[in-house]
Structure formats: C-alpha cells, structure tokens
C-alpha positions as CSV (number, residue, x, y, z in Angstrom):
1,X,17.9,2.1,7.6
2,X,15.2,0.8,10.1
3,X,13.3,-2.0,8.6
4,X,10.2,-2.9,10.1
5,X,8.1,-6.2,10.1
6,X,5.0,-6.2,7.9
7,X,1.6,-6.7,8.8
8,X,-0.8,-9.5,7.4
9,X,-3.9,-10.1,6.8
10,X,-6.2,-10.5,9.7
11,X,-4.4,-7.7,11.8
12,X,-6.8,-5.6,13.3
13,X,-4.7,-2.5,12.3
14,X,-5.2,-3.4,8.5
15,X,-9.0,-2.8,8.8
16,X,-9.0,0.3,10.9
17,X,-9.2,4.0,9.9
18,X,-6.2,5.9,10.3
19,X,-5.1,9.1,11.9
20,X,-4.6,12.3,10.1
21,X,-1.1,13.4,11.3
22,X,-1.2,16.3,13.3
23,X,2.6,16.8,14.0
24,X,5.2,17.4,11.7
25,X,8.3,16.2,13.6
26,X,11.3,13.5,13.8
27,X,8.7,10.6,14.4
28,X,6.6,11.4,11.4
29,X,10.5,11.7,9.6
30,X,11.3,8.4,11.0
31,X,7.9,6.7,10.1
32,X,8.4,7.9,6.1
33,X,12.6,6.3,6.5
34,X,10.8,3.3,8.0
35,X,8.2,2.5,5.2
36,X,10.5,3.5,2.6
37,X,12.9,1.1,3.9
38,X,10.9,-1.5,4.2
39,X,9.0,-1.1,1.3
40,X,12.2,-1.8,-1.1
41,X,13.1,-4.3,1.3
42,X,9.6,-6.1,0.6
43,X,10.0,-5.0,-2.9
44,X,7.0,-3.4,-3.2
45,X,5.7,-0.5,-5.1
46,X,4.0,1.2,-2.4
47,X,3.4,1.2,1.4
48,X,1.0,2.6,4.1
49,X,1.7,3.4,7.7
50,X,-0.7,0.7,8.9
51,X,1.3,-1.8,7.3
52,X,3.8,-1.4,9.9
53,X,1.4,-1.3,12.9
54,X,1.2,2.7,12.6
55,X,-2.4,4.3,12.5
56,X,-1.0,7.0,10.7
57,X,-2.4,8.6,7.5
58,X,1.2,8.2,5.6
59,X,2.3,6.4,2.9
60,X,5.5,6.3,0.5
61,X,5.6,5.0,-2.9
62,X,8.2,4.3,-5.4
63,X,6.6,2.7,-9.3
64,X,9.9,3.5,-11.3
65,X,8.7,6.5,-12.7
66,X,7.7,8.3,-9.3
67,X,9.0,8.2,-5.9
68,X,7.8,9.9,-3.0
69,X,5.9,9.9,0.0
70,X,2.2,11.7,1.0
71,X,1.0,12.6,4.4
72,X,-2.9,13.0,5.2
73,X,-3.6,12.2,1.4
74,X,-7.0,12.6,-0.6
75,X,-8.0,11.9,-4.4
76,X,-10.0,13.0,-6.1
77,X,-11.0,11.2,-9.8
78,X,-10.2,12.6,-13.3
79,X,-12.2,11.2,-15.8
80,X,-14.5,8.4,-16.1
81,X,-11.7,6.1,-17.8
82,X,-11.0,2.6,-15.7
83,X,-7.8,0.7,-15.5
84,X,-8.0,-3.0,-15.0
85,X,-4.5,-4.4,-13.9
86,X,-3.0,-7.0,-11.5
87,X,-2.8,-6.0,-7.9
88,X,-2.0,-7.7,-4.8
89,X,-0.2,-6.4,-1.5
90,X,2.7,-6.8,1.1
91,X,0.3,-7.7,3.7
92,X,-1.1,-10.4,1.6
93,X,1.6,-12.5,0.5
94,X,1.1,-14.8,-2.4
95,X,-2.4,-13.2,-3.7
96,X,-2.6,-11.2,-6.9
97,X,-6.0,-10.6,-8.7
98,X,-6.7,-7.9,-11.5
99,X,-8.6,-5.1,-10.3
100,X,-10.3,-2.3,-11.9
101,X,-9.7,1.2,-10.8
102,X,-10.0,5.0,-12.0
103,X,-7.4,5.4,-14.6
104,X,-6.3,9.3,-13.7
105,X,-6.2,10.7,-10.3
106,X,-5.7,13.7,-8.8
107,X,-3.7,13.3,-5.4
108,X,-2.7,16.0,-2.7
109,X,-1.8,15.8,0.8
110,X,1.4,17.1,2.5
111,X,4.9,16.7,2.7
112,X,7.3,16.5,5.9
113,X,6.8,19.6,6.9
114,X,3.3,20.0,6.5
115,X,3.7,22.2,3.4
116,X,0.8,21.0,0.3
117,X,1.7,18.3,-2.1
118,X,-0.7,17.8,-5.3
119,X,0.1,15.9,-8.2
120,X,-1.9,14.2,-11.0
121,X,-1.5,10.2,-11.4
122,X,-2.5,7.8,-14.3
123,X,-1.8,4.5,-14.8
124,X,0.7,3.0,-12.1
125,X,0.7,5.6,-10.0
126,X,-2.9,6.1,-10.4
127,X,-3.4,2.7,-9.0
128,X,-0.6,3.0,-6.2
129,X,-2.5,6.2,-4.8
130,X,-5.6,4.3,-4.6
131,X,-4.4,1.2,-3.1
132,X,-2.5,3.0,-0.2
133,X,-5.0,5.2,0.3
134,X,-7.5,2.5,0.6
135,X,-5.0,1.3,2.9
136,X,-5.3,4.2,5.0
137,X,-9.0,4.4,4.9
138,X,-9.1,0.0,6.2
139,X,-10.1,-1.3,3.0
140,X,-7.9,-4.4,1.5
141,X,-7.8,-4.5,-2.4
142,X,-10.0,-7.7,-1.9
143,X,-13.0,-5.8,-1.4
144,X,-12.5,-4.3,-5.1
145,X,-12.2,-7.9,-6.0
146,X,-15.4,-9.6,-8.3
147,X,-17.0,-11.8,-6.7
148,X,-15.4,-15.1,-7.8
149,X,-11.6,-13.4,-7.9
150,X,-12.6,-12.5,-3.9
151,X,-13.4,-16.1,-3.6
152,X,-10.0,-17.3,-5.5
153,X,-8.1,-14.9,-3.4
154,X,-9.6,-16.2,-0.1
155,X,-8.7,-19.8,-1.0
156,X,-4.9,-18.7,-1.6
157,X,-4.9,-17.1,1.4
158,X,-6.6,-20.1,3.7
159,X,-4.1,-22.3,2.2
160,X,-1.1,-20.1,2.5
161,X,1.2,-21.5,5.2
162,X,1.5,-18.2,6.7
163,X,-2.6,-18.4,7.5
164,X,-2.4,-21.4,8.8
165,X,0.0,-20.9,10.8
166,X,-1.0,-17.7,12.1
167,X,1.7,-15.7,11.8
168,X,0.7,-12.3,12.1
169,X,3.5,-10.2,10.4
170,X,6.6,-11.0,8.4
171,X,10.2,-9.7,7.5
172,X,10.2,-7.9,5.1
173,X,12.7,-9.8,3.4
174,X,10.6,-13.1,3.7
175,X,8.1,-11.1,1.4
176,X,11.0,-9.9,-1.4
177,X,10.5,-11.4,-4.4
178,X,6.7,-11.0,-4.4
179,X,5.3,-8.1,-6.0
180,X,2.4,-5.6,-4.8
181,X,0.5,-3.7,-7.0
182,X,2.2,-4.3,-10.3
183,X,5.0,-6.6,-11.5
184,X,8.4,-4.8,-12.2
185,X,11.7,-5.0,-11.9
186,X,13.7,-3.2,-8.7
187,X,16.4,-1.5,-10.1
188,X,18.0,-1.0,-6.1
C-alpha cells in the first residue's frame, strides 16, 4: 500500500492536460495501487492521476456500487437528462457545491493491459466519470459551478487554513472524513 500525498488547489498540475498513457507496464500498475490507495485513504469516491502529481490520463473509482479503474478514458453522453447533486473534491478540502451534470454516460478507455473497457454510468457513477475525467482534461468542478456557488466556493477556500497557509498538498489522511463527489459511508 503506497499512499501518496494529495494535490490542492492552486497546483499547476491540477489545471494541466494530461498524458494519454502509452505504456502498459509496472509503473502504470503501481500508479492505479497508488490512487486506489490513497483514494480510500482520503475517503473519496474517485481519483485522478493528477491528483497525485502524475500527468497521466488514469483514474480509479470506487461509489459502492462500482469499483474500478480507466486508463486513457472518454464519454460520451446518453440522453439529454441532467443530474444535479453535491460535489466537491480531494484536492479541495472543505468545498462542496451541487452541480448539474449528464445523468447517463457512456465511458470506455482501457484496462492495465491496454485491453478496451466500456461501460454505461448513471447517477453516481455517471457523475464520478465526469468529474475525473474533467480532472484529467484540467478542469476543477468549480468551473461547472453557477456563478454565485463559484463565488461561495472561492470564499471557503480563501479562508480555508490550508490556503492561507499555502500548503500545497496534504496526507491523505488529513483529508479522511471529508467527502468528494457524493456523501456516503466507506464500508473499508
């Protein structure tokens, strides 16, 4: 178990587009271990590779009813019916605001050894394959944000004593006990 320290917000990584993995070997193994690892440890739903300081188009997931990981993912929308639902993120401690998304996606990517992965996702998982792949693409779940919920969310986060302080990641287990994309109950 190799758990890593978690990005925050204003890390230059978090706003960046990330690689598509190329190579399917014991790094990208140890990079899905890693986030997988750290994301229970954060107590979070979902994780991207960024999130760890890893420009790497990976991230793992876990909403109670799903668990798994997706390399180089995609999605593509199903319907036209929206979700709106609390969100907030690992590398924004202390900020949730609702957020309305797609309510049914269709994700694909690959797995570990490069071989395809598709799967369709509605409500929490819906939303957890957006997030991270926004993730993945630099956008923050405050840029889905309405205007005044962006501005609520920016207060929080000036005044958070992690901002002003600028701390720059955290231990995972400093974030435990907060909750990213949706509230729920670990079971591990």
């Amino acid at each position: 178990m190799t758990i890593q320290p978690v990005r925050l917000f204003g890390d230059p990584i978090l706003r960046a587009r990330a690689a598509e993995v190329e190579t399917f070997d014991r790094e990208v193994r140890q990079l899905v271990t890693d986030l997988t690892d750290t994301m229970y440890e954060s107590v979070g739903v979902g994780m991207a590779a960024p999130q760890i300081g890893v420009g790497l188009r990976v991230f793992v997931y876990d909403t109670g009813d799903a668990q798994g990981h997706l390399i180089n993912p995609v999605f593509e929308v199903v319907g036209e019916e929206t979700q709106t639902g609390p969100e907030g993120c690992l590398s924004i401690p202390g900020v949730r605001e609702d957020v309305m998304r797609p309510l049914t996606v269709k994700a694909s990517g690959v797995d570990l050894d490069g071989n395809p992965v598709e799967f369709e996702a509605t409500g929490l998982l819906a939303r957890c394959v957006q997030h991270e792949t926004d993730h993945l693409d630099g956008v923050l779940f405050l840029q889905r944000l309405d205007p005044a919920a962006r501005k609520t969310a920016m207060r929080i986060i000036r005044e958070s004593s992690w901002f002003t302080q600028g701390i720059t990641t955290l231990a995972a287990s400093e974030i435990g006990g907060r909750r990213s994309i949706a509230t729920r109950e670990r079971s591990r």
